[in-house]
Every structure is written in structure tokens, then in C-alpha cells.
C-alpha positions as CSV (number, residue, x, y, z in Angstrom):
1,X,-8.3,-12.9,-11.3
2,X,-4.3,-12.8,-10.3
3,X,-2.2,-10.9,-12.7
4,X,1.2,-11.6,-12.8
5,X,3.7,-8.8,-13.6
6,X,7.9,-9.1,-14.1
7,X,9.4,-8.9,-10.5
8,X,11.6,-6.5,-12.3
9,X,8.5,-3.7,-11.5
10,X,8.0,-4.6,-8.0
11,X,9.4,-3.3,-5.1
12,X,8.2,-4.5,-1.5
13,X,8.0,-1.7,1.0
14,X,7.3,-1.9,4.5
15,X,9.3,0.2,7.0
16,X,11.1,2.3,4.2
17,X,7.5,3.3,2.6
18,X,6.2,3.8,6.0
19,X,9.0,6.2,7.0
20,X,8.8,7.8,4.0
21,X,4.8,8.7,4.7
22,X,6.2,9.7,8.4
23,X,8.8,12.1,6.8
24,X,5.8,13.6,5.2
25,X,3.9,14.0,8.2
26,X,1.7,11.4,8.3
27,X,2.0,9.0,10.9
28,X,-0.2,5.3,10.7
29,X,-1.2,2.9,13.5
30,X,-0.6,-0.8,12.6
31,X,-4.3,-1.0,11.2
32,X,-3.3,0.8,8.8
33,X,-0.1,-0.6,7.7
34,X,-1.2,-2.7,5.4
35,X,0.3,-2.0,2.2
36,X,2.8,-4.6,1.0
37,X,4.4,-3.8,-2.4
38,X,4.6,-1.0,-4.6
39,X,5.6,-1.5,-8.5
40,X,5.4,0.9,-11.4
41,X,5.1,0.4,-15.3
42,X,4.8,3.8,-16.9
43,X,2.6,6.2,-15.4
44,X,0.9,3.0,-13.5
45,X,1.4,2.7,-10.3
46,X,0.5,-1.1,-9.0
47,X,0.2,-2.3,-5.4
48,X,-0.2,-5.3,-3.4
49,X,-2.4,-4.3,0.0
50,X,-3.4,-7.0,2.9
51,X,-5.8,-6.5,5.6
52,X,-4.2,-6.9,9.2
53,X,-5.1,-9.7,11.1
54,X,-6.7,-7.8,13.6
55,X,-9.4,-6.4,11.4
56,X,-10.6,-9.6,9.8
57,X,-13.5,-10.5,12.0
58,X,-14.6,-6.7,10.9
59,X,-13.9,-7.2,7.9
60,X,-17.5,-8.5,6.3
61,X,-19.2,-5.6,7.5
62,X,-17.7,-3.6,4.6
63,X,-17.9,-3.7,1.1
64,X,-14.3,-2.6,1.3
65,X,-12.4,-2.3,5.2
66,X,-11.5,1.3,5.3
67,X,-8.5,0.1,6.2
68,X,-7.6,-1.7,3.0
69,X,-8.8,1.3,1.0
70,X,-6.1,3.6,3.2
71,X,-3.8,1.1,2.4
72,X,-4.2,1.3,-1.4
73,X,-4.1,4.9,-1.6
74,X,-0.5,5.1,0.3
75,X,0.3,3.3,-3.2
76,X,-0.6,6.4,-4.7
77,X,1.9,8.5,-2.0
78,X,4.7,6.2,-2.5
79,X,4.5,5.9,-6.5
80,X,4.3,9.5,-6.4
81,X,7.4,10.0,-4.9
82,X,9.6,7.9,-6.5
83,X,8.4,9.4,-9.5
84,X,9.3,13.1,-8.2
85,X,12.7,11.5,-6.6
């Protein structure tokens, strides 16, 4: 199922989110970089996460690559902090 939302919520991140989570402290390897866009709608936070190429033959031994999981919880970090900036 593909939900499209108004571009007006979404933001892409990339190298600003990542140096954000580095400003914080917390410093990822490119397998775990995979977090592509960050949008909001209220208290929602929305986020658009890809698996690096690298980790696709890996990929079917998981329900859910620990990688893509990491990925979807930095949504959570970077939705947080635009909500507390």
C-alpha cells in the first residue's frame, strides 16, 4: 500500500539529519544511513527508510534488516528535534 502525502510535509535529509545525530553523539556507518526523508503532520512523525545496497543479499534472512529498523527509529530522533527546535 503507497500513501501519498502533500510534499508540503516532507523534508529529505541526508547529510544535515546525519550531522545532526553526530552533534548528538551518535555517529553511524554507511549501513546504517539509510533513512531518506523525514515529514511531520501533527504529532506524527513520517519517514521514508531504504535498505543500502550492500545489505540486500542479507536482507531475506530477516523479517526486518536491523538496519532498516535503525533507520526508522532515527525518524523518531530527527522529528523529535525539530519539534524541540
Amino acid at each position: 500500500m503507497t500513501i501519498s502525502l502533500s510534499s508540503r510535509w516532507r523534508q529529505a535529509v541526508g547529510a544535515t539529519a546525519l550531522a545532526a545525530l553526530a552533534a548528538a553523539g551518535l555517529s553511524y556507518g554507511p549501513d546504517f544511513q539509510g533513512l531518506r526523508a523525514v515529514w511531520r503532520r501533527g504529532d506524527e512523525v513520517f519517514a521514508e527508510v531504504e535498505l543500502p545496497d550492500a545489505l540486500a543479499p542479507e536482507a531475506g534472512r530477516f523479517a526486518l534488516h536491523p538496519a532498516l529498523f535503525d533507520a526508522a527509529l532515527h525518524a523518531l530522533l530527527v522529528g523529535a528535534s525539530r519539534t524541540a527546535g
